[in-house]
N, C-alpha and C positions, 0 to 999 in steps of 0.2 A: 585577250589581255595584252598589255603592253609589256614588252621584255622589259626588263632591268638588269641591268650589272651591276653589284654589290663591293665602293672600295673602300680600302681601308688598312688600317696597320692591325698586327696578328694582335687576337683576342679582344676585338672590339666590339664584337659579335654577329660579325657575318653572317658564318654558317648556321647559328644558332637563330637568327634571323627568318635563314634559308626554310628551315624544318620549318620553324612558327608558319611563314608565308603558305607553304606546302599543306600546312595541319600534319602536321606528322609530329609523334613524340619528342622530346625535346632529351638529348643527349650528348655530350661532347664529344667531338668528331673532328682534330685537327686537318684543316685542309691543306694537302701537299700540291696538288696542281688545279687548274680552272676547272669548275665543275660547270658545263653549261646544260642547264636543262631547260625542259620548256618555254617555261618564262621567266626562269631567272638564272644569271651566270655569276656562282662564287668563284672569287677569286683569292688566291693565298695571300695574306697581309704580306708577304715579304717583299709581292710586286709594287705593292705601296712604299714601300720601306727602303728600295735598293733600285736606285736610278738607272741601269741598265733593265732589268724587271721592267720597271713603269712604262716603259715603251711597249710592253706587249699589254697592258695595260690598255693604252691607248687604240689596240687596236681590237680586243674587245670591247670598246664602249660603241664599235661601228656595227657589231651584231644585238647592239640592244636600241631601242625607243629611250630609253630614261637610265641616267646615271644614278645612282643612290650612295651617296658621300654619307660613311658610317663615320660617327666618332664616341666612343664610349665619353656617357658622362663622369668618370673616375679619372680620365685623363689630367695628368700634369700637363701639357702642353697640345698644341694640334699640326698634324703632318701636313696641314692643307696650307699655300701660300695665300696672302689676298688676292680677291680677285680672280682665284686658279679657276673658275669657270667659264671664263669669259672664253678661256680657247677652245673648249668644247662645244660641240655642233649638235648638240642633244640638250634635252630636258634635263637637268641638273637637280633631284633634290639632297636637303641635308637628312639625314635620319641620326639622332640623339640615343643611344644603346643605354642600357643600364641604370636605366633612370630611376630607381629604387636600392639602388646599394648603398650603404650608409656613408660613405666616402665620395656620392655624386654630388658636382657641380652642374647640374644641368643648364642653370641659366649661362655660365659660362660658355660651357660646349654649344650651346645655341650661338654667341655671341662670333665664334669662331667659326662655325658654319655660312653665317650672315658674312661673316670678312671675306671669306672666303668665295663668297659668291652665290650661295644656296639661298634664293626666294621662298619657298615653300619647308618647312621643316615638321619633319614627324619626331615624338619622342614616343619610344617603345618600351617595354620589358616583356622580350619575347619569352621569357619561362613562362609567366602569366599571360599572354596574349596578347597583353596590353600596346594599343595603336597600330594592332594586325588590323585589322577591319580596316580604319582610316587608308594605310598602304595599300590595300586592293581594291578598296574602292578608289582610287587615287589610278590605279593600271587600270582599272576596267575600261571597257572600248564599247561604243553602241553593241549592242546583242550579248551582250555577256552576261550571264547571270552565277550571281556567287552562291556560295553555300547556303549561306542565311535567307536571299532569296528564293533557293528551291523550298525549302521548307515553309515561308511565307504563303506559296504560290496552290501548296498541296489542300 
């Protein structure tokens, strides 16, 4: 599988993201520092959030294959500038969080990922699963086989 690092500003649904990708129960778990595991590296929204932060940012996007630009669809506004992907030397996607909360704008939050520079966009609701599948089959790499296809395959 291809690494990911997961950014974003606090409660956009990273971490919760994190579990979903993992299949692991789904529970609230504020993140305090980077969590790098396997193949995927959360990181605290405040490095998004606080310009001194965001440089360590930048230099976890060098131990992953794909950036994963989170924005919760509930968002008043988007952290990301236009264009902000053009300076990274990685795969770039957007992913769209929340996209069932009675208060989402999803098409907006798409529209701010696109500005921003994301070609490819996932929209999730990781309580439900929903667009887990899409994102790992999105990191799979020749020889990889996911959950769904071990059970296929038996």
């Amino acid at each position: 599988m291809k690494k990911i690092v997961l950014v974003g500003r606090s409660e956009c649904g990273k971490t919760t993201l994190t579990q979903a990708l993992k299949g692991e129960k789904i529970h609230y778990h504020k993140t305090q520092y980077v969590n790098n595991f396997d193949v995927i590296i959360d990181t605290p929204g405040e490095y998004a959030q606080t310009k001194h932060l965001g440089y360590a940012l930048a230099l976890y996007t060098y131990e992953a294959d794909v950036v994963g630009m989170l924005l919760s669809a509930t968002e008043p506004y988007s952290l990301y500038p236009p264009c902000c992907t053009a300076t990274c030397n990685r795969d770039v996607i957007g992913i769209v969080t929340k996209i069932h909360d009675e208060r989402a704008n999803v098409a907006r939050a798409e529209r701010w990922l696109r500005l921003a520079g994301c070609r490819h966009i996932f929209f999730v609701d990781s309580k439900c699963y929903e667009g887990i599948p899409e994102i790992l089959e999105y990191l799979k790499e020749e020889g990889d086989v996911l959950p769904w296809e071990k059970e296929e395959n038996q």
